[in-house]
C-alpha positions in Angstrom: 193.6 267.7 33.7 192.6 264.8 31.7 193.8 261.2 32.5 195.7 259.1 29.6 196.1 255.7 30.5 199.5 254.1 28.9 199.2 250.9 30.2 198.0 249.5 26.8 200.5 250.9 24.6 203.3 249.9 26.6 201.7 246.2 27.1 201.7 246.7 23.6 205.2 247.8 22.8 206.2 245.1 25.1 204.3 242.2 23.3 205.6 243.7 20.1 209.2 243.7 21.4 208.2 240.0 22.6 207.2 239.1 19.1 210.2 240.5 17.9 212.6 238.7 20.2 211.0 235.6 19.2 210.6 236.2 15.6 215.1 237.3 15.6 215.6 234.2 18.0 213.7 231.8 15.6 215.4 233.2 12.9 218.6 233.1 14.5 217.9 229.4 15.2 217.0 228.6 11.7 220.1 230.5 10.6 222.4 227.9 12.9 220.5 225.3 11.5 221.3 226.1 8.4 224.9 226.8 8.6 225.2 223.5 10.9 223.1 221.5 8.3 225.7 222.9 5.5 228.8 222.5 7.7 228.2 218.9 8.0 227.1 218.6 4.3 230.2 220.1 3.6 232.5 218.1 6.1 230.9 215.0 4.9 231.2 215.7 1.4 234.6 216.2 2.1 234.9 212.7 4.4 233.4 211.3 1.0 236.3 213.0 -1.1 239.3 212.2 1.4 237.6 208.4 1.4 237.3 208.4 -2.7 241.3 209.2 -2.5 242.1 206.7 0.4 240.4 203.8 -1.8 242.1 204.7 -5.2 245.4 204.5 -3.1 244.8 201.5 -1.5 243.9 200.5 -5.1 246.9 201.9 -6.3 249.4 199.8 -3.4 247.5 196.9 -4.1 248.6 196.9 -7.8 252.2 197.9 -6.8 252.1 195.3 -5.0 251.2 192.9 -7.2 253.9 193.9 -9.2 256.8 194.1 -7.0 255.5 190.4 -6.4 256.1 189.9 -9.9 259.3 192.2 -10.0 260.5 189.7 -7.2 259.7 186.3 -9.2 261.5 187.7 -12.0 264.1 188.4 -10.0 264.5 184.7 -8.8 264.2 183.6 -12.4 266.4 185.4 -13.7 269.3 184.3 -10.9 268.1 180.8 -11.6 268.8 181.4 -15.5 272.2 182.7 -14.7 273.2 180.3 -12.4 271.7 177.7 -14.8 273.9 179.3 -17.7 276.7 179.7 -15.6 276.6 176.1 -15.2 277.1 175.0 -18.3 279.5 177.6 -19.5 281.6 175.8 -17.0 280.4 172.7 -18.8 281.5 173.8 -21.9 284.9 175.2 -21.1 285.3 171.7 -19.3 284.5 169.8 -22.5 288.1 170.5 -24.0 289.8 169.3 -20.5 288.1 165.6 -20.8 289.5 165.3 -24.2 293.0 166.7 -22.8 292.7 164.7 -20.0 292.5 161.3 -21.9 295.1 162.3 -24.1 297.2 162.8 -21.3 296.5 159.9 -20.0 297.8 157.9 -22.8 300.8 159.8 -23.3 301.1 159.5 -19.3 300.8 155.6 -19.1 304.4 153.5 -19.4 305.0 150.3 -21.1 303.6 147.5 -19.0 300.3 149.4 -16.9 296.5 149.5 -17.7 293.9 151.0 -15.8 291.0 148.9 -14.9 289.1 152.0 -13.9 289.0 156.3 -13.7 286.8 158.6 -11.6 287.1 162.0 -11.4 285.5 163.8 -8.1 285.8 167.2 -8.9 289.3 168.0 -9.7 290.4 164.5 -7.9 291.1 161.6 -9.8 291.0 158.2 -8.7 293.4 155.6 -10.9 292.8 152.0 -10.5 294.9 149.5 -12.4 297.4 146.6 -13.1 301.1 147.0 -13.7 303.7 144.4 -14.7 305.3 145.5 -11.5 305.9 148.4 -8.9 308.2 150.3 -11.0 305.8 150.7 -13.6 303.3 152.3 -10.8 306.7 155.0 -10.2 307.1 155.2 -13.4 303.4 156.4 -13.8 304.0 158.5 -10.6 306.8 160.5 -12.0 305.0 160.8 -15.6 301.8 162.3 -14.2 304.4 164.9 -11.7 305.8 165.6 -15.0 302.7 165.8 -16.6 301.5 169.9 -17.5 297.3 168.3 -16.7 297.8 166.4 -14.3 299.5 166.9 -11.0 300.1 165.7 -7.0 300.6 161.4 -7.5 299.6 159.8 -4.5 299.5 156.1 -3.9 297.0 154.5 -1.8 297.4 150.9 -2.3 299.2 148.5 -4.2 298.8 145.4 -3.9 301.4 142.4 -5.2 301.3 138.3 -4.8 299.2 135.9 -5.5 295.7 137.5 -3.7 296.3 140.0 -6.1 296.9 137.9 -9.4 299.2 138.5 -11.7 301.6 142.3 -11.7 300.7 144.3 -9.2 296.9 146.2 -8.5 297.1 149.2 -7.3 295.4 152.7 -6.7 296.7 156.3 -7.1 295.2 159.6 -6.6 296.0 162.9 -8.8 295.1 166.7 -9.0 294.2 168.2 -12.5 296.1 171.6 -12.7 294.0 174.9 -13.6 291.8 177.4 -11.5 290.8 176.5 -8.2 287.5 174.9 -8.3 287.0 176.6 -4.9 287.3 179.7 -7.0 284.5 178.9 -9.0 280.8 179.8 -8.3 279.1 176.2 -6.7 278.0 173.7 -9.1 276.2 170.6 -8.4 278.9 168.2 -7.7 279.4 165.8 -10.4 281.2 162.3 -10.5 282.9 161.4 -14.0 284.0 157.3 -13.7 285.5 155.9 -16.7 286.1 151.8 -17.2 288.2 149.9 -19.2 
């Protein structure tokens, strides 16, 4: 019988397989390389995306921002112009009372009393003057209770003899009638003072 030696042929086979193994593993490897080299391309591509969006946003806010800033200002202008305008509406309704409230204060005023000075706090008024005696001051008194402006007399001082020269000096207090001032939105607090 004749001898066949296999030994070669499956070295062969074996270094073939070998080749093989190595030739599918390096391919395999490329392969990952490949799909991990795109899968970052494509995750960072999509970083680069999410980051293009983030910026225009913050963009965006930014500019909101800005204008509810501006919103805001407008805001505080605008209560600053009402409040301003409210102001002297109430400065022109009053014009009509300062007329009325002289008037009433000559009709008010008996025979025999001047007033040295006025002031007006508010709705308060302040009378300072000289009468030819007491009586006139009540007479006063009872005119101004009478009186559909003016309301509330109250004497503070009078003053009669010789320290206070001739009649009798004297100061007196009054309300004007109308709306409650307290009613009204707050104005700068003004002092009116009137001499004679």
């Amino acid at each position: 019988m004749p001898s066949i030696n296999l030994l070669p042929w499956r070295q062969a086979l074996r270094q073939r397989r070998q080749r093989e193994f190595f030739v599918a593993l390096a391919g395999a490897t490329a392969l990952a390389l490949v799909v991990a080299l795109l899968t970052h391309l494509l995750i960072s591509s999509m970083i680069d995306r999410q980051q293009r969006r983030n910026d225009l946003l913050t963009a965006e806010i930014a500019e909101l921002d800005k204008a509810i800033e501006e919103i805001a200002a407008l805001e505080e202008r605008k209560g600053r112009m009402i409040a301003r305008m409210e102001v002297i509406e109430r400065l022109q309704q009053s014009r009509p009372e300062v007329v009325r409230l002289f008037n009433e204060m000559v009709e008010q005023l008996p025979e025999g009393l001047y007033l040295t000075s006025v002031r007006q706090t508010g709705r308060k008024l302040e009378f300072n003057g000289v009468a030819q005696s007491s009586t006139r001051v009540s007479s006063f008194m009872r005119n101004i209770d009478a009186s559909e402006t003016l309301s509330t007399p109250d004497l503070k001082v009078i003053q009669t003899g010789r320290d206070a020269g001739p009649g009798a000096q004297f100061t007196l207090y009054a309300q004007l009638r109308g709306p409650d001032p307290a009613a009204e939105p707050a104005a700068p607090a003004g002092t009116r003072e009137t001499r004679r």
